[in-house]
PDB file with SEQRES, HELIX, SHEET and CRYST1 records, atoms N, CA, C and O in Angstrom:
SEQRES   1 A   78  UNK UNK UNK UNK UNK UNK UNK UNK UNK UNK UNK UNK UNK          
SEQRES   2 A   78  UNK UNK UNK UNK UNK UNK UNK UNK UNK UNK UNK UNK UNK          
SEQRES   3 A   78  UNK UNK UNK UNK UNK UNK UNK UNK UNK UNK UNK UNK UNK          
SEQRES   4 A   78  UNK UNK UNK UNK UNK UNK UNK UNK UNK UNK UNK UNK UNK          
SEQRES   5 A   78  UNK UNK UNK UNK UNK UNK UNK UNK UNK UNK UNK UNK UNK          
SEQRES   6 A   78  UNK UNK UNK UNK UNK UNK UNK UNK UNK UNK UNK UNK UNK          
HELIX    1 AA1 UNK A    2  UNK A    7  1                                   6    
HELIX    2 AA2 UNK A   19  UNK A   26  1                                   8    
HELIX    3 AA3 UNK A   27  UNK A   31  3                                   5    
CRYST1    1.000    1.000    1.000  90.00  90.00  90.00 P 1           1          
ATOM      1  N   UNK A   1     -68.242 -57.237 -28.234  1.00  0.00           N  
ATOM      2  CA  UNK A   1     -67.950 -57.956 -29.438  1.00  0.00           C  
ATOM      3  C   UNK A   1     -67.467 -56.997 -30.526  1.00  0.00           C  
ATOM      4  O   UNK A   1     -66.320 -57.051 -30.972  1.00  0.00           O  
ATOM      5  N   UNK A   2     -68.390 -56.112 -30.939  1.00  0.00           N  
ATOM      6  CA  UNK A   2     -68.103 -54.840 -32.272  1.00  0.00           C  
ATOM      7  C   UNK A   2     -66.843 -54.263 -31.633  1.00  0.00           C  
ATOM      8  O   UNK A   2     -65.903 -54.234 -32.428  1.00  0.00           O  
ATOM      9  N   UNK A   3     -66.552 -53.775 -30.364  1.00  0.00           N  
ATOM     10  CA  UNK A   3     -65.747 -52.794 -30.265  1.00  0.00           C  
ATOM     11  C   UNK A   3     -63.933 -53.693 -30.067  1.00  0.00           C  
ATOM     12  O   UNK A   3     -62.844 -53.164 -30.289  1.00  0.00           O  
ATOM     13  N   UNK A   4     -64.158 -54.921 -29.666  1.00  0.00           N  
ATOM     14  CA  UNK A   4     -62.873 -55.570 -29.679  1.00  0.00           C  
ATOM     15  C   UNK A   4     -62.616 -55.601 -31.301  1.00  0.00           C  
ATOM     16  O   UNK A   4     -61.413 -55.460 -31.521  1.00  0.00           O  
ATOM     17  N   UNK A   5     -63.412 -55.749 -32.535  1.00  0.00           N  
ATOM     18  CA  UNK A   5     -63.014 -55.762 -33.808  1.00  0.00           C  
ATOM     19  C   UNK A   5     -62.591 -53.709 -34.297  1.00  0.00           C  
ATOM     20  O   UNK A   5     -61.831 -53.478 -35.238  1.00  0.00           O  
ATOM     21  N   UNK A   6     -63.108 -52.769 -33.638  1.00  0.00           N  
ATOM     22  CA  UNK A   6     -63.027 -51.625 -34.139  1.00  0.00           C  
ATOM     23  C   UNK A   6     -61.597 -51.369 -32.887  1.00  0.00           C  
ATOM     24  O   UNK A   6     -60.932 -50.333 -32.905  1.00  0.00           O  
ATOM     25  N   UNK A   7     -61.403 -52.227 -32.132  1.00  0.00           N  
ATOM     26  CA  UNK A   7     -59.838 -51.837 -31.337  1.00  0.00           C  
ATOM     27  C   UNK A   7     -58.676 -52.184 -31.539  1.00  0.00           C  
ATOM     28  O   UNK A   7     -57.709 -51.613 -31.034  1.00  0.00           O  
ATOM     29  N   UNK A   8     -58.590 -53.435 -32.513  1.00  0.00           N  
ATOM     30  CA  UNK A   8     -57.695 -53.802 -32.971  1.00  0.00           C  
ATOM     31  C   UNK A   8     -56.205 -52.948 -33.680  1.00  0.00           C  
ATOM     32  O   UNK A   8     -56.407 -52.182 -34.622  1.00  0.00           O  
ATOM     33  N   UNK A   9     -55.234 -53.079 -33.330  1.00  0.00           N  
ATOM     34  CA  UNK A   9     -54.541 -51.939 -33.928  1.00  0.00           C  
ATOM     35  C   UNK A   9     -54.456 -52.724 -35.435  1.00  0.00           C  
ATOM     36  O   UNK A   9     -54.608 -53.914 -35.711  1.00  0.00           O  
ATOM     37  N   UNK A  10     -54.133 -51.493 -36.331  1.00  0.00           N  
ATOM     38  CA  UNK A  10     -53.910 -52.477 -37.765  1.00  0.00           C  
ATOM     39  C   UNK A  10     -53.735 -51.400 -38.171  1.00  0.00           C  
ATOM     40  O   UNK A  10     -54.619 -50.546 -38.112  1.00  0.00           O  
ATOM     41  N   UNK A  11     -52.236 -51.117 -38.819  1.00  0.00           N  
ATOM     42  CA  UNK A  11     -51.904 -49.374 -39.919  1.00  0.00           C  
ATOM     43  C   UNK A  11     -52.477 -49.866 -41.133  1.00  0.00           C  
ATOM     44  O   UNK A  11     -52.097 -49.204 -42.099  1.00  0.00           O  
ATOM     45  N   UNK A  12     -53.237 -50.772 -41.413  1.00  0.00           N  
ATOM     46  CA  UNK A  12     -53.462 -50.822 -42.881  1.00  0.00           C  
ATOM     47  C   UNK A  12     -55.136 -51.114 -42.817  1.00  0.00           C  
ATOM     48  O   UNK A  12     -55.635 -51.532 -43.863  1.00  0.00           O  
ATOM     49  N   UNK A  13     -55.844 -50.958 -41.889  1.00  0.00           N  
ATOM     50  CA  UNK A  13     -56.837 -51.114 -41.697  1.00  0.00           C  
ATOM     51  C   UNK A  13     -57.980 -49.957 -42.187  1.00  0.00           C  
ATOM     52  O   UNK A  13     -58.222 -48.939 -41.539  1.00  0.00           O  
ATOM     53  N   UNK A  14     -58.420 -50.209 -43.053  1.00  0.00           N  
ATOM     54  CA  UNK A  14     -59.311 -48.468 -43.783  1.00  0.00           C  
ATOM     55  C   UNK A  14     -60.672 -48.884 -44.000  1.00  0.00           C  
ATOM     56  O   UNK A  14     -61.019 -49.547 -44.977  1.00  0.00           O  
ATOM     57  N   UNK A  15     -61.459 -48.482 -43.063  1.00  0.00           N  
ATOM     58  CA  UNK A  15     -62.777 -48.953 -43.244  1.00  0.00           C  
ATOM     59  C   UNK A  15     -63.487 -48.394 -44.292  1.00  0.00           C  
ATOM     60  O   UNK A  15     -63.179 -47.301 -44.769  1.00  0.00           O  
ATOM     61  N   UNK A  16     -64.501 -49.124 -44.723  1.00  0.00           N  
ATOM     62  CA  UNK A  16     -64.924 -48.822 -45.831  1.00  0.00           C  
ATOM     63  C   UNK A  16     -66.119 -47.488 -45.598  1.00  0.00           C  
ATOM     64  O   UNK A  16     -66.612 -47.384 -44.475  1.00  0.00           O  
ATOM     65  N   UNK A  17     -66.440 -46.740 -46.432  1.00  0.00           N  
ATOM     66  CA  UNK A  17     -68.046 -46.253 -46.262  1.00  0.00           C  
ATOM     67  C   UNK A  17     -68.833 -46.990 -45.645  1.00  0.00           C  
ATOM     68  O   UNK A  17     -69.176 -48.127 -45.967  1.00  0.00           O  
ATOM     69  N   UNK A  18     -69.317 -46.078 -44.276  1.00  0.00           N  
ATOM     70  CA  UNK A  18     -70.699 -46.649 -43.321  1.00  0.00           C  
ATOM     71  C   UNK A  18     -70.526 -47.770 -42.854  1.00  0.00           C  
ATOM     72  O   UNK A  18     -71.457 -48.377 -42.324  1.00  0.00           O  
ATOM     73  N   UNK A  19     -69.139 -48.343 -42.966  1.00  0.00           N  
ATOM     74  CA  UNK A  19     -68.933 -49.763 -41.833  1.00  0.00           C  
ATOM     75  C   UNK A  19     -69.044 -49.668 -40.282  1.00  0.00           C  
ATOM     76  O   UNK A  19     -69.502 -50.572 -39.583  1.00  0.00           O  
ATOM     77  N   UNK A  20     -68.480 -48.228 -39.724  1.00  0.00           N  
ATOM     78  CA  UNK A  20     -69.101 -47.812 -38.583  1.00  0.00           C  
ATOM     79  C   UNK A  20     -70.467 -47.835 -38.375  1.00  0.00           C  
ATOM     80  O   UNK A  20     -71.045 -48.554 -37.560  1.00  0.00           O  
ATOM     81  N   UNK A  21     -71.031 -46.942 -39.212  1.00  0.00           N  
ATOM     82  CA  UNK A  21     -72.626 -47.062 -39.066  1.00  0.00           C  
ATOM     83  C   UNK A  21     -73.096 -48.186 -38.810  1.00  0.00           C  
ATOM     84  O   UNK A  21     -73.811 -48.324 -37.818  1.00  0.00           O  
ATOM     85  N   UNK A  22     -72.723 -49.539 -39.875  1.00  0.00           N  
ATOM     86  CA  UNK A  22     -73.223 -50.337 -39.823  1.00  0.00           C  
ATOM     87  C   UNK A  22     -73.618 -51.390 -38.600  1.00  0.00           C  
ATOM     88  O   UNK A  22     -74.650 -52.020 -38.372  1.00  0.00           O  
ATOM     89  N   UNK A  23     -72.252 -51.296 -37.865  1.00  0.00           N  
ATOM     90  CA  UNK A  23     -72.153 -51.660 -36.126  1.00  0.00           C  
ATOM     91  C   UNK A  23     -72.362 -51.108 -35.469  1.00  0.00           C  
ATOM     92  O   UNK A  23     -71.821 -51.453 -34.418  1.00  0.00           O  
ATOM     93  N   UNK A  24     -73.090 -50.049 -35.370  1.00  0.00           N  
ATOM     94  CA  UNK A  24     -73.776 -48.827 -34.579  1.00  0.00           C  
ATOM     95  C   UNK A  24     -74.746 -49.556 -34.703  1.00  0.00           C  
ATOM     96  O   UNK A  24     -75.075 -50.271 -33.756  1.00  0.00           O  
ATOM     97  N   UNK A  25     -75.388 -49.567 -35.781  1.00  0.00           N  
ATOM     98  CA  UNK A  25     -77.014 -50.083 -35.837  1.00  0.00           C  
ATOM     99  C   UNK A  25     -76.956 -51.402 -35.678  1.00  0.00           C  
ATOM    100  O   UNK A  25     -77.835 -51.699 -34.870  1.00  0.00           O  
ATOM    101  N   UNK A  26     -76.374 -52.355 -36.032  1.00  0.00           N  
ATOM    102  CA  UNK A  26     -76.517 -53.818 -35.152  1.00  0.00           C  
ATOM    103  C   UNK A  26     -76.662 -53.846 -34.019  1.00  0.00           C  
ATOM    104  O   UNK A  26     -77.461 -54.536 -33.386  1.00  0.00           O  
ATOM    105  N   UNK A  27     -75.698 -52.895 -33.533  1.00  0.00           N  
ATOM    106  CA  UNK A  27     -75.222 -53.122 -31.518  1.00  0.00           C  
ATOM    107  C   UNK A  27     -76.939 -52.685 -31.270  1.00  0.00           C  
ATOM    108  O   UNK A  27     -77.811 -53.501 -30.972  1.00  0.00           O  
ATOM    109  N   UNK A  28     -77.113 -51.477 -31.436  1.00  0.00           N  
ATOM    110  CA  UNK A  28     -78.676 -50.778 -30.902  1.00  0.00           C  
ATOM    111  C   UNK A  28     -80.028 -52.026 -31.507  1.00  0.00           C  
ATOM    112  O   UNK A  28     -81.099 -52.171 -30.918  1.00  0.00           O  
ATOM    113  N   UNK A  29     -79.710 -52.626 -32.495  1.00  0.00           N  
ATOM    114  CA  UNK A  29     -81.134 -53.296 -32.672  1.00  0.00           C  
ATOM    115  C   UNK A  29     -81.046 -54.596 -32.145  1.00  0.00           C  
ATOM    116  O   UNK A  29     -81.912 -55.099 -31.429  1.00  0.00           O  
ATOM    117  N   UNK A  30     -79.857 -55.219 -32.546  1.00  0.00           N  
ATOM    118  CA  UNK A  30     -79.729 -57.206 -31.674  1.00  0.00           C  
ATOM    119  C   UNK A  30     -78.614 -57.215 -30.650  1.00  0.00           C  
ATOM    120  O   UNK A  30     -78.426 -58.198 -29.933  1.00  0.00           O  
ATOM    121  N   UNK A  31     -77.755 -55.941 -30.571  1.00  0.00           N  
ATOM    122  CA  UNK A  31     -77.089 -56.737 -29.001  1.00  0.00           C  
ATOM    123  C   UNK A  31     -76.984 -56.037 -27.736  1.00  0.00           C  
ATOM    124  O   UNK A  31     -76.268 -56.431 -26.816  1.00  0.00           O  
ATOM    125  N   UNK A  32     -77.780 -54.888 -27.695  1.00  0.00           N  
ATOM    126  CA  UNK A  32     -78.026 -53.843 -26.656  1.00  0.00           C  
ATOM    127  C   UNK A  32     -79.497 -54.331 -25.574  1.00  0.00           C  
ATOM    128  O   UNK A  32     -80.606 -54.271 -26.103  1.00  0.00           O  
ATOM    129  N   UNK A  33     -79.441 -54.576 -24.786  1.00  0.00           N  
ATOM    130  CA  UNK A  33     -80.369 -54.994 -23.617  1.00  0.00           C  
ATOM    131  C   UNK A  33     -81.492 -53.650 -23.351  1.00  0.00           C  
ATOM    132  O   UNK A  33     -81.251 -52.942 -22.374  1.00  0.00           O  
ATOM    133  N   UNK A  34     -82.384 -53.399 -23.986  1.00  0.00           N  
ATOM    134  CA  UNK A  34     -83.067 -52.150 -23.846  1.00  0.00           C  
ATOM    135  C   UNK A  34     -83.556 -52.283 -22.673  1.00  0.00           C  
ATOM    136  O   UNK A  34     -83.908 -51.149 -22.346  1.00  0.00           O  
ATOM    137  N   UNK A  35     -83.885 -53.304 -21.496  1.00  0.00           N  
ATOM    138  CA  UNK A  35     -84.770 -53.909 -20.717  1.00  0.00           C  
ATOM    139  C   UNK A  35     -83.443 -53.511 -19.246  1.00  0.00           C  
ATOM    140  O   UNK A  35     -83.828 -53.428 -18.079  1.00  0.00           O  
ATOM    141  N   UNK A  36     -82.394 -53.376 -19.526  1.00  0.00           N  
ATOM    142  CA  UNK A  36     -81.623 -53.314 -18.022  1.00  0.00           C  
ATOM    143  C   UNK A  36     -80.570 -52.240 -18.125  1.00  0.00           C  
ATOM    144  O   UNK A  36     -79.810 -52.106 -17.166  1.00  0.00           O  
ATOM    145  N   UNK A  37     -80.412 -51.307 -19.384  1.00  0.00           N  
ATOM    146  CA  UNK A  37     -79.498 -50.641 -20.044  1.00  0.00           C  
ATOM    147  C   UNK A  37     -80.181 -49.257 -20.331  1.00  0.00           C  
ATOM    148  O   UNK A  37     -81.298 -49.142 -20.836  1.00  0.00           O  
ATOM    149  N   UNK A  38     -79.464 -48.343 -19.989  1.00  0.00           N  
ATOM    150  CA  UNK A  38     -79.821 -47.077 -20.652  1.00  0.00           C  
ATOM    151  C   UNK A  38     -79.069 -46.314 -22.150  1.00  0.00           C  
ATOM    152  O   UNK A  38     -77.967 -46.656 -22.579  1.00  0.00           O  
ATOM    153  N   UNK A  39     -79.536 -45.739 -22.487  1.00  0.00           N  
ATOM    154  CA  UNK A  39     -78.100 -45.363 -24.008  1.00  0.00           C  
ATOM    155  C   UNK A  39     -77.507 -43.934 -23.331  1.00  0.00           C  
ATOM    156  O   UNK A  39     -78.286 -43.131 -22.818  1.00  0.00           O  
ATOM    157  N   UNK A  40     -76.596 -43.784 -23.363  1.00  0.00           N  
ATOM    158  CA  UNK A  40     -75.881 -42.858 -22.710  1.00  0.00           C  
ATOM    159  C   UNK A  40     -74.643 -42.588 -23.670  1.00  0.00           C  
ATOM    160  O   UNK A  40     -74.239 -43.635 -24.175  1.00  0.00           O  
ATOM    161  N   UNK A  41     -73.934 -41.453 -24.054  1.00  0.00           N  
ATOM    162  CA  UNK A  41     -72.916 -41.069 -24.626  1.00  0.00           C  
ATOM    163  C   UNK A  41     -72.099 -40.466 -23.888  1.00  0.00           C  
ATOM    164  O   UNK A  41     -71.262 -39.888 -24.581  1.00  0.00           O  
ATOM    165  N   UNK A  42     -71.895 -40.282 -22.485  1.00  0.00           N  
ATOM    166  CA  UNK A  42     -71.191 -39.439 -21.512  1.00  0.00           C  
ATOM    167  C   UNK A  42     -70.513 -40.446 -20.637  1.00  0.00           C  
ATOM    168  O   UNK A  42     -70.183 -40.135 -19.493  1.00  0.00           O  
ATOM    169  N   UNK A  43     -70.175 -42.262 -21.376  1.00  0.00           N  
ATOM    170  CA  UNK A  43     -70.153 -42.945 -20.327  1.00  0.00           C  
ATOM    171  C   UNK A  43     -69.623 -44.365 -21.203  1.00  0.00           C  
ATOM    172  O   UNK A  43     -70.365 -45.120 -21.832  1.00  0.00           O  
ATOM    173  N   UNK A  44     -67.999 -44.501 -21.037  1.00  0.00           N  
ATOM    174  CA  UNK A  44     -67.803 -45.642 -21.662  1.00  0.00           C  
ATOM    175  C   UNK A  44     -68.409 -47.197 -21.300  1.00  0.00           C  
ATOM    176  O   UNK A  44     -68.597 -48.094 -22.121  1.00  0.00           O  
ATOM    177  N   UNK A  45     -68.654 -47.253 -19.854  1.00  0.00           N  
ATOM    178  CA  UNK A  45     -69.165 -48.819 -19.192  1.00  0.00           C  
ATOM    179  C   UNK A  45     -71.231 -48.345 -19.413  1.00  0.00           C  
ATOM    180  O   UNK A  45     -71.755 -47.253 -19.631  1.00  0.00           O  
ATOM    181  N   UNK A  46     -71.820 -49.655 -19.236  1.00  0.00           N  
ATOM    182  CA  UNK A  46     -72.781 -49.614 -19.524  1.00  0.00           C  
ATOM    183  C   UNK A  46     -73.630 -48.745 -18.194  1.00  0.00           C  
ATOM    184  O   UNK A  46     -73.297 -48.981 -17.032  1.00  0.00           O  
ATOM    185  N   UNK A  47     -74.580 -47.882 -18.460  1.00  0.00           N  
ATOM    186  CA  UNK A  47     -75.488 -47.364 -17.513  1.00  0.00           C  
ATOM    187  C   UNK A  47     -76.734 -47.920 -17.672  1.00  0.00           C  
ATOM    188  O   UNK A  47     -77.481 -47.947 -18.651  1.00  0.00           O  
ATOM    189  N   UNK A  48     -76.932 -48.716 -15.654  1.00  0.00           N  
ATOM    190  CA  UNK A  48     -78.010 -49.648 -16.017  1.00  0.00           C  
ATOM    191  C   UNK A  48     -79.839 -48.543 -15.646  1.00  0.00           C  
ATOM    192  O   UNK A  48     -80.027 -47.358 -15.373  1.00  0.00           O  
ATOM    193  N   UNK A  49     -80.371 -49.208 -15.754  1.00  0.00           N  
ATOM    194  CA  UNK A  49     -81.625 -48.509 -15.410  1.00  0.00           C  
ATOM    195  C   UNK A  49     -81.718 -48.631 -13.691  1.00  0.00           C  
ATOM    196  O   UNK A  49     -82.470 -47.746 -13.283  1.00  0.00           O  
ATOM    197  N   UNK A  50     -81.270 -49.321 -12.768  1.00  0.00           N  
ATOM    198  CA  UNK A  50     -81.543 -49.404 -11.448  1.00  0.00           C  
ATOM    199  C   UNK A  50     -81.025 -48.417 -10.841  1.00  0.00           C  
ATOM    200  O   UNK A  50     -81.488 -47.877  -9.837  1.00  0.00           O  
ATOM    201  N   UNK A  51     -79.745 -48.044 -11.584  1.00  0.00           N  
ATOM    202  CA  UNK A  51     -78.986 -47.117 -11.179  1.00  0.00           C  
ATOM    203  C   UNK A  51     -79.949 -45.766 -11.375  1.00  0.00           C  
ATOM    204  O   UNK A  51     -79.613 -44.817 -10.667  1.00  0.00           O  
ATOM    205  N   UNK A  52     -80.597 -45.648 -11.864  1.00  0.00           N  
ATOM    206  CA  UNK A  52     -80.999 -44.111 -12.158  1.00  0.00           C  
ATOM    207  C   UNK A  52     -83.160 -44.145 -11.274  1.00  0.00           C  
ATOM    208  O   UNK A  52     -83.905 -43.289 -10.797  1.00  0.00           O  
ATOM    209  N   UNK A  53     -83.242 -45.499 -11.510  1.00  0.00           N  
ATOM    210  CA  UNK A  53     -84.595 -45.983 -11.223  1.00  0.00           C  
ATOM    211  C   UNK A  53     -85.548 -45.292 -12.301  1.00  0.00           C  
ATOM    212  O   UNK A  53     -86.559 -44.615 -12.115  1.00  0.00           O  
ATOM    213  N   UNK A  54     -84.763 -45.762 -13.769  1.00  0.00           N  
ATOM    214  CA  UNK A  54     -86.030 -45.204 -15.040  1.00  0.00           C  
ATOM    215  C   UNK A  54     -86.547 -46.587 -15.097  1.00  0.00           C  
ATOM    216  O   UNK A  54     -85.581 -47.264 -15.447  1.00  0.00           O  
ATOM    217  N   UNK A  55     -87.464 -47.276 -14.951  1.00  0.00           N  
ATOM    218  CA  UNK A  55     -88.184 -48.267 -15.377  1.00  0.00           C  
ATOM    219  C   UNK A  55     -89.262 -48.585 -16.093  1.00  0.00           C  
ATOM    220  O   UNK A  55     -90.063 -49.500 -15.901  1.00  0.00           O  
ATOM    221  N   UNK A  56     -89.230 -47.642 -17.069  1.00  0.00           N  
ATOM    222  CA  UNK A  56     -90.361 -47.536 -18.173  1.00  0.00           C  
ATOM    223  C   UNK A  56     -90.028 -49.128 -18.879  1.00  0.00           C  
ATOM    224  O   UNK A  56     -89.087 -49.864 -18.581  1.00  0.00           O  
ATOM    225  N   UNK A  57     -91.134 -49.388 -19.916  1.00  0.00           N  
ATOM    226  CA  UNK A  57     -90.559 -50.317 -20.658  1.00  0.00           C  
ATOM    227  C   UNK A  57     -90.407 -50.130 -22.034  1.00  0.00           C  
ATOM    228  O   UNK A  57     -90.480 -51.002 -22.900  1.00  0.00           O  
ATOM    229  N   UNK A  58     -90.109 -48.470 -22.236  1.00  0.00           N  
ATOM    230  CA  UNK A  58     -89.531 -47.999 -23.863  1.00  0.00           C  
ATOM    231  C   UNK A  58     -87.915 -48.014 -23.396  1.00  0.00           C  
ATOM    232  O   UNK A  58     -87.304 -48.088 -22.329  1.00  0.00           O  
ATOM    233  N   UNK A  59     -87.665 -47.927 -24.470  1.00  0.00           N  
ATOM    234  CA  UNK A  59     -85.993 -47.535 -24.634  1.00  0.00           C  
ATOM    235  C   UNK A  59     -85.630 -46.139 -23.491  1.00  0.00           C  
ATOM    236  O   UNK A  59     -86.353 -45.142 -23.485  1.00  0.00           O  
ATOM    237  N   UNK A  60     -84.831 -46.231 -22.887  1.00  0.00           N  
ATOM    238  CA  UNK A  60     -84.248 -44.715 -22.280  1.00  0.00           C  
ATOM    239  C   UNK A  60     -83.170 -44.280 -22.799  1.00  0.00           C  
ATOM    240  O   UNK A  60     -82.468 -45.199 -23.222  1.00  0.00           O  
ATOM    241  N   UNK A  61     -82.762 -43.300 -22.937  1.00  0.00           N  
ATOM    242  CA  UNK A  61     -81.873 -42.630 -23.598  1.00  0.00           C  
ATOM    243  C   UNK A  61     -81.984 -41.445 -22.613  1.00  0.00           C  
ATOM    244  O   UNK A  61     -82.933 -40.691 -22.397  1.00  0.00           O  
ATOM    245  N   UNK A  62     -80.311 -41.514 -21.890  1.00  0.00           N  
ATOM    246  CA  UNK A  62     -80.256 -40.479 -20.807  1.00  0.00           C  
ATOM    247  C   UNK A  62     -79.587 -39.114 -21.898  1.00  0.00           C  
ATOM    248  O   UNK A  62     -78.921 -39.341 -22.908  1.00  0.00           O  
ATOM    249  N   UNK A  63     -79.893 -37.953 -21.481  1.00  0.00           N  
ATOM    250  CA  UNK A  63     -79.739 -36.321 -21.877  1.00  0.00           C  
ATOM    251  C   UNK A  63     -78.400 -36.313 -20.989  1.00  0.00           C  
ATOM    252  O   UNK A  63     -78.214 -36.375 -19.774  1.00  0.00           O  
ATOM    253  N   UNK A  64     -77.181 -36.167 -22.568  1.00  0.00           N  
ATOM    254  CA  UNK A  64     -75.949 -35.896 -21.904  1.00  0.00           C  
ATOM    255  C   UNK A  64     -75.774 -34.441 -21.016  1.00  0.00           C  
ATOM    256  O   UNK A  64     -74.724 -34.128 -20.454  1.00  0.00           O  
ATOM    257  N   UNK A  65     -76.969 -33.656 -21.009  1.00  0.00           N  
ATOM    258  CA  UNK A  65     -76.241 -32.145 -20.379  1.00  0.00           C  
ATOM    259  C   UNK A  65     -77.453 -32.084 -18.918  1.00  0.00           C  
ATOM    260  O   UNK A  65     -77.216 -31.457 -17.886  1.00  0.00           O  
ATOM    261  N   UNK A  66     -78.422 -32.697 -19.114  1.00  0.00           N  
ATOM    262  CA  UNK A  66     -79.524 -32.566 -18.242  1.00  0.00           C  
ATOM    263  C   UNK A  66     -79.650 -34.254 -17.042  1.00  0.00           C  
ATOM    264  O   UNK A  66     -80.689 -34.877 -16.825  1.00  0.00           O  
ATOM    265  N   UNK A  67     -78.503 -34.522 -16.586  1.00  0.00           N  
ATOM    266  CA  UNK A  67     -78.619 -36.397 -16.456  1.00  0.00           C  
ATOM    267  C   UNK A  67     -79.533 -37.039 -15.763  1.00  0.00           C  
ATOM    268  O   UNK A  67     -79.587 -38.268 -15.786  1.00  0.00           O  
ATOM    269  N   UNK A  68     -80.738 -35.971 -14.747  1.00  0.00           N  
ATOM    270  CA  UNK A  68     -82.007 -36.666 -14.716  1.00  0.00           C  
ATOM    271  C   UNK A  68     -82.695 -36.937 -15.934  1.00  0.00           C  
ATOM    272  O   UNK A  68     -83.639 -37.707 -16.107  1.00  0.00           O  
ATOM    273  N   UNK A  69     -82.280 -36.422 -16.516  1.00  0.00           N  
ATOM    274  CA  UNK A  69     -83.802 -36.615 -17.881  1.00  0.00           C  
ATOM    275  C   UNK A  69     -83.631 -37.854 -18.592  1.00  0.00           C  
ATOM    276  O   UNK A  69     -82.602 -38.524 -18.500  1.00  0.00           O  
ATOM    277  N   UNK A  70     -84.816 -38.232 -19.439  1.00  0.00           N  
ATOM    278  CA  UNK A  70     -84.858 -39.275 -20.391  1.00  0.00           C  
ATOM    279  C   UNK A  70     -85.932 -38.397 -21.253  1.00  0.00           C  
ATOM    280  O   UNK A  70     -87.080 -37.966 -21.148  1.00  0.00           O  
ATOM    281  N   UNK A  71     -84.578 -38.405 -22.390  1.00  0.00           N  
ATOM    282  CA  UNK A  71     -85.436 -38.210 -23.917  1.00  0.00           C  
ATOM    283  C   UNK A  71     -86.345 -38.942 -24.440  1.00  0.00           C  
ATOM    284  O   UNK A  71     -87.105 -38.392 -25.237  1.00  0.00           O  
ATOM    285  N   UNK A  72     -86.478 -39.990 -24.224  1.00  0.00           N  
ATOM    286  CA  UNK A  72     -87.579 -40.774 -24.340  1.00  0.00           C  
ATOM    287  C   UNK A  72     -88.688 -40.830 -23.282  1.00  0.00           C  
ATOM    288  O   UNK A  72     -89.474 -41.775 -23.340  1.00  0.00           O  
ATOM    289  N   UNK A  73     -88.751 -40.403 -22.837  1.00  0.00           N  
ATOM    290  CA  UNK A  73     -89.980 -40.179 -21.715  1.00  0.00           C  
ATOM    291  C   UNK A  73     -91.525 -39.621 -22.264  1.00  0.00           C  
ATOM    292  O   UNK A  73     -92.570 -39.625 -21.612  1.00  0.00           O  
ATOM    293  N   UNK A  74     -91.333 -39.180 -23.562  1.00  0.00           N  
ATOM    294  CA  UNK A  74     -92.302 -38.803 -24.225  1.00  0.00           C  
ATOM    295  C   UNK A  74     -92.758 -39.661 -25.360  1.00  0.00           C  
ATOM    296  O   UNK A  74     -93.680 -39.340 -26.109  1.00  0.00           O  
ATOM    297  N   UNK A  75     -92.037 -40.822 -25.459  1.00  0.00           N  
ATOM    298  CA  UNK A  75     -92.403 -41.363 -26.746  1.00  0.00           C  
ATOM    299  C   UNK A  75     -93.727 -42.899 -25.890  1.00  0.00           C  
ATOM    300  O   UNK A  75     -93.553 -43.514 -24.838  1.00  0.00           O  
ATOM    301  N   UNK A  76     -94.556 -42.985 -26.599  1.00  0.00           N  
ATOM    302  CA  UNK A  76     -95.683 -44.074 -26.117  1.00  0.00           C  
ATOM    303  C   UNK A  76     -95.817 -44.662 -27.499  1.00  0.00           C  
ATOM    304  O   UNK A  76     -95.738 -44.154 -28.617  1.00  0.00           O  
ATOM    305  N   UNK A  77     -96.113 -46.267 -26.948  1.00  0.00           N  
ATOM    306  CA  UNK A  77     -95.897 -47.333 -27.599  1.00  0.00           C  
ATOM    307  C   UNK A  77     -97.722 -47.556 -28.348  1.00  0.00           C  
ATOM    308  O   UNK A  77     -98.691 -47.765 -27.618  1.00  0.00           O  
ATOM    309  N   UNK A  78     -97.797 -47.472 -29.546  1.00  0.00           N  
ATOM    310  CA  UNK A  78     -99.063 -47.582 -29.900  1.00  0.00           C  
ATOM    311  C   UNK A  78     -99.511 -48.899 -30.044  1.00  0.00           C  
ATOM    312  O   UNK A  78    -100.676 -49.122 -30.372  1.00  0.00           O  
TER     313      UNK A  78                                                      
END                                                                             
C-alpha cells in the first residue's frame, strides 16, 4: 500500500519533513504481520519466519551481516 504511493513517478512531488518516517512507523505498528514476517533490510520481498524456523512470539528482526541471528532474541515480554 505505502510503497505504491512512495513509487509513483511525480517531478513535482517534494515530501514534506518526516513524511517518510511517518510510513515507516505506520507500516511497522498496523500493517506488518509480526506473527509470520521477519524485519529484514537485506531483502526487498517479505522474509517469512518458516523460512528461517524463528518462532518466538516477539518481533524478529534478522542481523543484516550475521543471517542466523535475531536481534531480538534477547528481548522478553514482561
Amino acid at each position: 500500500m505505502w510503497l505504491s504511493m512512495l513509487n509513483k513517478p511525480n517531478a513535482n512531488r517534494h515530501p514534506r519533513d518526516g513524511a517518510l518516517w511517518i510510513v515507516f512507523l505506520r507500516y511497522y505498528t498496523q500493517d506488518f504481520n509480526y506473527k509470520k514476517r521477519i524485519v529484514t533490510i537485506r531483502q526487498y520481498e517479505p522474509l517469512l519466519r518458516v523460512d528461517k524456523k524463528w518462532y518466538s512470539d516477539i518481533i524478529a528482526i534478522e542481523d543484516p551481516f550475521e543471517l542466523y541471528r535475531n536481534l531480538a532474541e534477547y528481548i522478553r515480554v514482561k
